[in-house]
Structures are given as structure tokens and as C-alpha cells.
Backbone as CSV, one residue per row, in Angstrom:
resi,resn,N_x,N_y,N_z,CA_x,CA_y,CA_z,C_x,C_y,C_z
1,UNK,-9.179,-15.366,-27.435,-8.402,-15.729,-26.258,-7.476,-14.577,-25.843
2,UNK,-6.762,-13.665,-26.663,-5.550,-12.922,-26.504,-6.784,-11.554,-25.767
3,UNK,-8.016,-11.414,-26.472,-8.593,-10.269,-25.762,-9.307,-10.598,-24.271
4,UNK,-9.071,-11.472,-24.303,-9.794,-12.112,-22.685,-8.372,-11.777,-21.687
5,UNK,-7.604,-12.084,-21.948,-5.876,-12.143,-21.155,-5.594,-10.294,-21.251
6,UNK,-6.111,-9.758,-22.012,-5.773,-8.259,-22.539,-6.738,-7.790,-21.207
7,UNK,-7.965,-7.961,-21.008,-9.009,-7.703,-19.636,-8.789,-8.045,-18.683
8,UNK,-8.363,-9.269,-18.653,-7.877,-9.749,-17.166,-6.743,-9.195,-16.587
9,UNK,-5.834,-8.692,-17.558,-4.396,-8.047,-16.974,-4.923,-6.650,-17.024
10,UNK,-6.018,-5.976,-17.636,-6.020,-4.396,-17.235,-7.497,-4.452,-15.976
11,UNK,-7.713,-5.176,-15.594,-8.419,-5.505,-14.134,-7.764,-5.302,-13.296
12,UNK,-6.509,-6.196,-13.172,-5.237,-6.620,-11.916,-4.664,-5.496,-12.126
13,UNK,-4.416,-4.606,-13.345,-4.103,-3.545,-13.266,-4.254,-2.630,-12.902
14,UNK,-5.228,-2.416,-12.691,-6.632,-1.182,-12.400,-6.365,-1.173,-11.021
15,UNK,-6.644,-2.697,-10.775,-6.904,-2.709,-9.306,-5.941,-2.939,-8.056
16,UNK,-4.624,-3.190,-8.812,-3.451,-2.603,-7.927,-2.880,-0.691,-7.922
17,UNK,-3.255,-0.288,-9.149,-2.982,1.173,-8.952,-4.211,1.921,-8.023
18,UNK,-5.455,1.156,-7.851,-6.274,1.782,-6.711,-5.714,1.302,-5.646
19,UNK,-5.440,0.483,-5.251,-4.838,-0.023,-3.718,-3.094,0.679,-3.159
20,UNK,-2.659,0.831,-4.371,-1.339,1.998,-3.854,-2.017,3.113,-4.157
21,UNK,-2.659,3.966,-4.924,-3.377,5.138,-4.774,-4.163,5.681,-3.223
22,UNK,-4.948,4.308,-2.611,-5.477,4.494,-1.144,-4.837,4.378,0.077
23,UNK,-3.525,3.056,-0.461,-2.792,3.112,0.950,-1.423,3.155,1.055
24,UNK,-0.967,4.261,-0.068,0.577,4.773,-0.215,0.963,5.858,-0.435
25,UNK,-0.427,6.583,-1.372,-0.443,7.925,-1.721,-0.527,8.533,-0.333
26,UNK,0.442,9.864,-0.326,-0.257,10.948,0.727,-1.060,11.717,0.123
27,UNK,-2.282,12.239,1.120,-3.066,13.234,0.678,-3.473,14.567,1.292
28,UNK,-2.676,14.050,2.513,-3.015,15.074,3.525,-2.040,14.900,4.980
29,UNK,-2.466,16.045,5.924,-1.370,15.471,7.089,-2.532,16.325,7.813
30,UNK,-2.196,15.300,9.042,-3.187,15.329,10.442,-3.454,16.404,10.892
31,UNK,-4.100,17.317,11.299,-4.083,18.721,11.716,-3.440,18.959,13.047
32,UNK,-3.554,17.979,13.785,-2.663,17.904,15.320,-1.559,17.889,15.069
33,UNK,-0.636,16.636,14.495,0.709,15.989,14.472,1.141,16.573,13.072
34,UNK,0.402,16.420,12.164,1.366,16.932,11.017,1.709,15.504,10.432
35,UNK,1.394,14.396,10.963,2.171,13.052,10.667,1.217,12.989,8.880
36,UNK,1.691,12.351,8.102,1.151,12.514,7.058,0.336,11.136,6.693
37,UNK,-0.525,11.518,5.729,-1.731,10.829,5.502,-2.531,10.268,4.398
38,UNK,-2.244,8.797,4.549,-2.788,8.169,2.759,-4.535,8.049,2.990
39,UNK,-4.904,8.475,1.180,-6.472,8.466,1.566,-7.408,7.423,2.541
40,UNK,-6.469,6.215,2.306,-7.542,5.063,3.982,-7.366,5.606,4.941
41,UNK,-6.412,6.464,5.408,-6.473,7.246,6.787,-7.585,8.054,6.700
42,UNK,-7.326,8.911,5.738,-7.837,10.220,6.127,-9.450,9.969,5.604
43,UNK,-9.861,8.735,4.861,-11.565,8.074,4.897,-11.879,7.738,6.224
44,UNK,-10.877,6.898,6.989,-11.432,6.464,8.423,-10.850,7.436,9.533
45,UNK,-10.456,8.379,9.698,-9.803,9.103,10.530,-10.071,10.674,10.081
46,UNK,-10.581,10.938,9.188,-10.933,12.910,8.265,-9.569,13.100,8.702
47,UNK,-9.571,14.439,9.778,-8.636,14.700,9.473,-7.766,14.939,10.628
48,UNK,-7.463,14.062,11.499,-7.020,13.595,12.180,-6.377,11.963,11.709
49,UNK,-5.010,12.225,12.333,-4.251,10.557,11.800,-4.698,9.747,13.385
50,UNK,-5.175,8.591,13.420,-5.182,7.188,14.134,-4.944,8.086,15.622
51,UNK,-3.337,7.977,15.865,-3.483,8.790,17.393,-4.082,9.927,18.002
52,UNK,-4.101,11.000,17.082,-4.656,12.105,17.534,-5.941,11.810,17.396
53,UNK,-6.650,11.191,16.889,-7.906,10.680,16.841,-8.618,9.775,17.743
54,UNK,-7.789,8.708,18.151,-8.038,8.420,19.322,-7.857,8.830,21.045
55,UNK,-7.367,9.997,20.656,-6.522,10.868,21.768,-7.562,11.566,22.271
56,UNK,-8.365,12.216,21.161,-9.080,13.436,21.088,-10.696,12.700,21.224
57,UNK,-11.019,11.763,20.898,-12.529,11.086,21.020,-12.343,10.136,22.079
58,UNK,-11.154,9.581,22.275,-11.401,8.105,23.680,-10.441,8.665,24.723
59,UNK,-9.682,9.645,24.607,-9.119,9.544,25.559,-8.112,8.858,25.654
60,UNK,-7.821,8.163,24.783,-6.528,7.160,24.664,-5.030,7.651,24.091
């Protein structure tokens, strides 16, 4: 029982230090703005942040 509770808490563990690792860590900053950039940005956006990205492909 105690090694089942020992897995389940280094799971929840695991898997909250990946979710602040992707969307708290900086890893980079936008090449336009400079605004800085956690790895879910810079997976859905390279390397451009959200505005300059939509600035530069839509026109927006």
C-alpha cells in the first residue's frame, strides 16, 4: 500500500513540475518585441510571441 501512494505522489509530481516547466519557465524572447517567452509559447508561436505573430501572418 505505502509503495502504491509513493507512485501516485511522484506522478502528480512529475507532472506538475512539467506544467510549470512549459508554462512559467522562460526560454526565450520574441525576436520582434523582446516580450519574453515560456516553452508553450515559443511550441505554438517559434519565435515570435502571440502578437507579433499574429501581426506578421494575419495582419492583425
Amino acid at each position: 500500500m505505502t509503495m502504491e501512494k509513493n507512485v501516485t505522489m511522484e506522478i502528480i509530481g512529475n507532472f506538475a513540475k512539467t506544467v510549470h516547466e512549459t508554462h512559467d519557465v522562460i526560454v526565450r524572447e520574441c525576436d520582434y518585441c523582446g516580450k519574453p517567452m515560456t516553452a508553450s509559447e515559443a511550441n505554438d508561436y517559434g519565435t515570435l510571441c502571440e502578437r507579433c505573430y499574429m501581426c506578421e501572418y494575419y495582419n492583425e
